[in-house]
C-alpha positions as CSV (number, residue, x, y, z in Angstrom):
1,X,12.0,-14.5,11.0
2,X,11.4,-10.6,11.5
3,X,7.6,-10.1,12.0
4,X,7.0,-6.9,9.8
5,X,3.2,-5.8,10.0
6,X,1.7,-2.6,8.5
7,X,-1.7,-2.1,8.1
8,X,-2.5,-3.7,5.1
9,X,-0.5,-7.0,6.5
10,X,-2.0,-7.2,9.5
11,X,-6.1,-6.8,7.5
12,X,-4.9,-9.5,5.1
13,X,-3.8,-11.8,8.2
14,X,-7.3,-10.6,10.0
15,X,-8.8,-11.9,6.8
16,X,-7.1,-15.0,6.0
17,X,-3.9,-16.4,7.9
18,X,-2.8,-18.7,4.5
19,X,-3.3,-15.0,2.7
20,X,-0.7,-13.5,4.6
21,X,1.3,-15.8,4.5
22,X,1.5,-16.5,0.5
23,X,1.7,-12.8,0.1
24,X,4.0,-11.7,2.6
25,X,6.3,-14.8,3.8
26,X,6.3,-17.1,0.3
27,X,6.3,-13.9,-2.3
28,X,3.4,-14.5,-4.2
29,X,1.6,-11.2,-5.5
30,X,-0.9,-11.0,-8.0
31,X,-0.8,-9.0,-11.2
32,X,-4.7,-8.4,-11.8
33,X,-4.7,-7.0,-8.3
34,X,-2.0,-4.7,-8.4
35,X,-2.6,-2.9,-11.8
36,X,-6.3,-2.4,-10.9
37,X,-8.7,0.8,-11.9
38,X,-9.1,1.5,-8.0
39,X,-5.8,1.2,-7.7
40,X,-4.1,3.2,-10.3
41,X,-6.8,6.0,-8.8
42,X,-5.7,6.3,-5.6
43,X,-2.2,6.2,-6.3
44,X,-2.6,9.2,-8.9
45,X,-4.8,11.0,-6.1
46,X,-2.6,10.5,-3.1
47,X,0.5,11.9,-5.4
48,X,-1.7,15.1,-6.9
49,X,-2.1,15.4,-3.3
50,X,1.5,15.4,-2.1
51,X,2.6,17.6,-4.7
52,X,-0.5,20.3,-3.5
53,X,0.6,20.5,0.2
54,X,4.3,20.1,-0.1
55,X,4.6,23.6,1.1
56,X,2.1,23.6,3.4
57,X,-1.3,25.0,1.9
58,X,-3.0,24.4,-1.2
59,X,-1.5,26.9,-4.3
60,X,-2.6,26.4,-7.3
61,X,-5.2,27.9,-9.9
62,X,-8.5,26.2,-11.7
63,X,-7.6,25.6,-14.6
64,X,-4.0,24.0,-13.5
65,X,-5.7,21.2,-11.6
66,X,-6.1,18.9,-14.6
67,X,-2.3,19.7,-15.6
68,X,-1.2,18.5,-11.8
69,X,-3.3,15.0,-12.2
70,X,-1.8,14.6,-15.3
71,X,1.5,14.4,-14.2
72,X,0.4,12.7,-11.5
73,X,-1.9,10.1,-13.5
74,X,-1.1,6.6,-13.4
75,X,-3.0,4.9,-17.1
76,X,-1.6,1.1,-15.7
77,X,-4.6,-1.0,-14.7
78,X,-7.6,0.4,-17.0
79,X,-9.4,-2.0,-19.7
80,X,-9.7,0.6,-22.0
81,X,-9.5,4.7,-22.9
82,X,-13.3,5.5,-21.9
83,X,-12.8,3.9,-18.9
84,X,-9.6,5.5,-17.9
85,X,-10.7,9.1,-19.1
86,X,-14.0,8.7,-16.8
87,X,-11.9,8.4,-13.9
88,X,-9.6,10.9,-15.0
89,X,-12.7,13.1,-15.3
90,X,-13.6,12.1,-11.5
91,X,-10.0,12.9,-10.2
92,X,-10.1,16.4,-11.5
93,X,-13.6,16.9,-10.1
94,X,-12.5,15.2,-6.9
95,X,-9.4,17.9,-6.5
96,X,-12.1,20.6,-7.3
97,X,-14.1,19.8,-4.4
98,X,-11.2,19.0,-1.9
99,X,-9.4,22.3,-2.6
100,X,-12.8,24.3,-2.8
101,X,-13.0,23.1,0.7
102,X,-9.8,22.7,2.1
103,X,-7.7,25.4,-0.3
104,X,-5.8,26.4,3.9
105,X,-5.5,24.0,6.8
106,X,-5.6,25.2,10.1
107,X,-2.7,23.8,11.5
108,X,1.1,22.8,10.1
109,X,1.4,20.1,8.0
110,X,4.2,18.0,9.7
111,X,4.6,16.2,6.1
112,X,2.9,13.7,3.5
113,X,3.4,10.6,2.2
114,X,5.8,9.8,5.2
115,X,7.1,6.5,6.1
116,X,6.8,5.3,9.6
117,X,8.5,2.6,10.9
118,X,10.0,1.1,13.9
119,X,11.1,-1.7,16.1
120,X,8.9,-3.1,19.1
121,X,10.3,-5.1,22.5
122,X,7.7,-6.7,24.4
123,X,8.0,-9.1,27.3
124,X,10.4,-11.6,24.7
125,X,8.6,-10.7,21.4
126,X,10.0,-8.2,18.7
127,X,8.8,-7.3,15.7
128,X,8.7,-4.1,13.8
129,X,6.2,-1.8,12.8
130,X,5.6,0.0,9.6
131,X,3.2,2.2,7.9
132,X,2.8,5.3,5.5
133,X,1.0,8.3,6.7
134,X,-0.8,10.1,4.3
135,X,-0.7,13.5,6.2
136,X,0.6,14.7,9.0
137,X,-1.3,17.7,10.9
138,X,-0.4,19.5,13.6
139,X,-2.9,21.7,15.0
140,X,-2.9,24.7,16.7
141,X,-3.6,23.1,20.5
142,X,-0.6,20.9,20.0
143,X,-2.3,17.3,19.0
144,X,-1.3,15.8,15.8
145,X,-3.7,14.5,13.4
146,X,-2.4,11.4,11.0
147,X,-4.7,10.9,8.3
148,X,-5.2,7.6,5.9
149,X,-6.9,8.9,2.4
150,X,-9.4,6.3,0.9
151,X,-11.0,6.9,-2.6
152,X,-13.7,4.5,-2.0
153,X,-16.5,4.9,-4.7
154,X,-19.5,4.8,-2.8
155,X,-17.3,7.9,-0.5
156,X,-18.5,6.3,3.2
157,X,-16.1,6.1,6.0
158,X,-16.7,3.7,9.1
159,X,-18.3,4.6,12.7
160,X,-16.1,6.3,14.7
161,X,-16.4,2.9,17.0
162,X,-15.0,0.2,14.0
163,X,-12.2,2.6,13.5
164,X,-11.5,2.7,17.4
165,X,-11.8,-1.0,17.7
166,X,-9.7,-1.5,14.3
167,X,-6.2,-2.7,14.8
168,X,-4.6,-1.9,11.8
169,X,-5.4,2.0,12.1
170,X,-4.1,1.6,15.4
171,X,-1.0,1.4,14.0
172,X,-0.9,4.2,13.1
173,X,-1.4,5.9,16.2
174,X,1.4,3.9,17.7
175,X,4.1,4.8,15.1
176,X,3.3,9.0,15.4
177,X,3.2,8.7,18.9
178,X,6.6,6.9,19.1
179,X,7.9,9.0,16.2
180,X,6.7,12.9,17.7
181,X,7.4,11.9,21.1
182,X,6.7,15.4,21.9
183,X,3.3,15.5,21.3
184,X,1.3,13.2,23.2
185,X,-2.4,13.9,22.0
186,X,-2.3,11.7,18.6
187,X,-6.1,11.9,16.8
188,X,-6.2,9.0,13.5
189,X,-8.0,10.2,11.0
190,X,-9.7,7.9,7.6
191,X,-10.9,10.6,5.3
192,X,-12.5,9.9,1.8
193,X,-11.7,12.1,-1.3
194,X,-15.0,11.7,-3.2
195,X,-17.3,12.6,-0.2
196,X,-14.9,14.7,1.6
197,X,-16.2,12.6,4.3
198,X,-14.5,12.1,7.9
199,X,-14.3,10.1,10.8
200,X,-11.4,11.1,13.8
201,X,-10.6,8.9,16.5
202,X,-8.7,9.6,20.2
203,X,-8.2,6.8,22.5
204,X,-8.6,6.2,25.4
205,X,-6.1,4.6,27.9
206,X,-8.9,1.7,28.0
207,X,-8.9,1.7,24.0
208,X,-5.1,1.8,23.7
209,X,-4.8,-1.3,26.3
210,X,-7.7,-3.1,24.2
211,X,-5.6,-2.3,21.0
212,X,-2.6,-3.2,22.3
213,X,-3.3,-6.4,23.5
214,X,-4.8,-7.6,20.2
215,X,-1.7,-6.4,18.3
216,X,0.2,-8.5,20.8
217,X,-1.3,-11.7,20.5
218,X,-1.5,-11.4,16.6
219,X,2.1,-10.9,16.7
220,X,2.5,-14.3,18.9
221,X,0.5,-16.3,16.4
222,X,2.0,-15.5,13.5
223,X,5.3,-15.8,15.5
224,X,3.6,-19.6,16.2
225,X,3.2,-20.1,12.4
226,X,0.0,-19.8,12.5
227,X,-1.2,-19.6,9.1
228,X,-4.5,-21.8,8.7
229,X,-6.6,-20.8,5.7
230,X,-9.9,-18.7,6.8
231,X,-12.7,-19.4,3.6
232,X,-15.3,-17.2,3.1
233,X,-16.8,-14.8,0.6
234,X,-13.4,-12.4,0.7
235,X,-11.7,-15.6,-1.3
236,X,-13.6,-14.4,-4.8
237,X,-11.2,-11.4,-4.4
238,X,-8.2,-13.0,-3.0
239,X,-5.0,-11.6,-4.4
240,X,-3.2,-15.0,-3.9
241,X,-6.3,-17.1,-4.9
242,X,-4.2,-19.1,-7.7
243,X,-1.6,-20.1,-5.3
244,X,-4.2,-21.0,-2.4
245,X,-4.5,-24.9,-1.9
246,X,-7.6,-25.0,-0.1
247,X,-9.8,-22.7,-2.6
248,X,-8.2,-25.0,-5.3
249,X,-8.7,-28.5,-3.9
250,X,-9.6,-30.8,-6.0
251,X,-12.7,-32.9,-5.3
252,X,-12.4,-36.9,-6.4
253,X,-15.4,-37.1,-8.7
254,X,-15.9,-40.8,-7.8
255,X,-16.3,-39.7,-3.9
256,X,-20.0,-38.1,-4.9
């Protein structure tokens, strides 16, 4: 077995080891999860947003923003019209305030939407890596910036130490680093649409060894097999929760 993690594997194994492994070894997905609201939202962002920088700075006029998220706008996931025109609403007065604010970046935009991926030896272990980058930045002193875009209601980012200490945005540090061998000074950005809210992180060698040797041992575990189910309040929202045995144990009504 090939150990693929991205970012979103490795939180759903950080989460609950039976979760990853229903999703992402035995194939089960769930439908109600993956035509969600919040979903649909981001994805229609993220591609407005693509489509803005592919030639490097923001070009477009006022009154064509609510043309671009309507090519852009994914409708799958919404219980009904009010509801989906309200977010509609929200995307084109979330693309006002991002390009009000951001209409030139200071740097080159290396690209968006890009793929990342490669294979990792370590001391008998191999497993690859994988992750997409929602922009690419490179600034004028020569680091690169990789940012993740979240569309988060409530528009907060996390402390610049849970994002240094989180090992699934490490990944992408590891993959631009190993990708742009050239530039050694990587900064990881998680920037929110709504707020326009950031938080940037650069490690330190400390922070990368920390990092590192988390990834590592997560990677032996689930190399182990390790896939014991981890209950708690994140199972009300569990993807997988229909094909979960433990969350649907039956209790023998004659043992109470």
């Amino acid at each position: 077995m090939t150990i693929k993690l991205t970012p979103s594997r490795l939180r759903d194994y950080l989460a609950c080891p039976l979760q990853y492994r229903l999703k992402h070894l035995d194939g089960f997905a769930s439908t109600t999860v993956a035509h969600s609201p919040a979903l649909a939202f981001g994805n229609s962002l993220h591609a407005a947003l693509q489509t803005l920088h592919k030639d490097g700075s923001v070009q477009i006029e006022p009154h064509e923003i609510s043309i671009l998220l309507r090519q852009h706008w994914k409708s799958d996931g919404y219980s009904n019209p009010e509801q989906e025109e309200a977010q509609f609403q929200l995307g084109i007065a979330t693309l006002r305030n991002y390009i009000g604010k951001f209409s030139k970046v200071p740097g080159v935009i290396v690209g968006t939407e890009l793929y990342l991926s490669r294979l990792i030896a370590h001391e008998g272990l191999r497993f690859e890596l994988g992750c997409r980058a929602d922009r690419i930045e490179l600034h004028p002193d020569g680091t690169l910036e990789v940012l993740d875009y979240k569309t988060s209601a409530n528009g907060e980012v996390p402390s610049e130490e849970s994002l240094l200490n989180d090992t699934a945005t490490f990944i992408y540090y590891l993959l631009t680093r190993i990708v742009y061998p050239k530039y050694p000074r990587v900064i990881v950005s998680q920037f929110n649409l709504i707020s326009l809210n950031k938080v940037a992180v650069e490690y330190t060698d400390t922070q990368r060894a920390a990092n590192k040797a988390t990834l590592l041992n997560i990677v032996r575990v689930i190399k182990a097999e390790n896939f014991e189910a981890r209950l708690g309040a994140h199972c009300a929202w569990c993807a997988v929760r229909p094909h979960c045995p433990e969350v649907n144990k039956a209790t023998e009504l004659s043992s109470l």
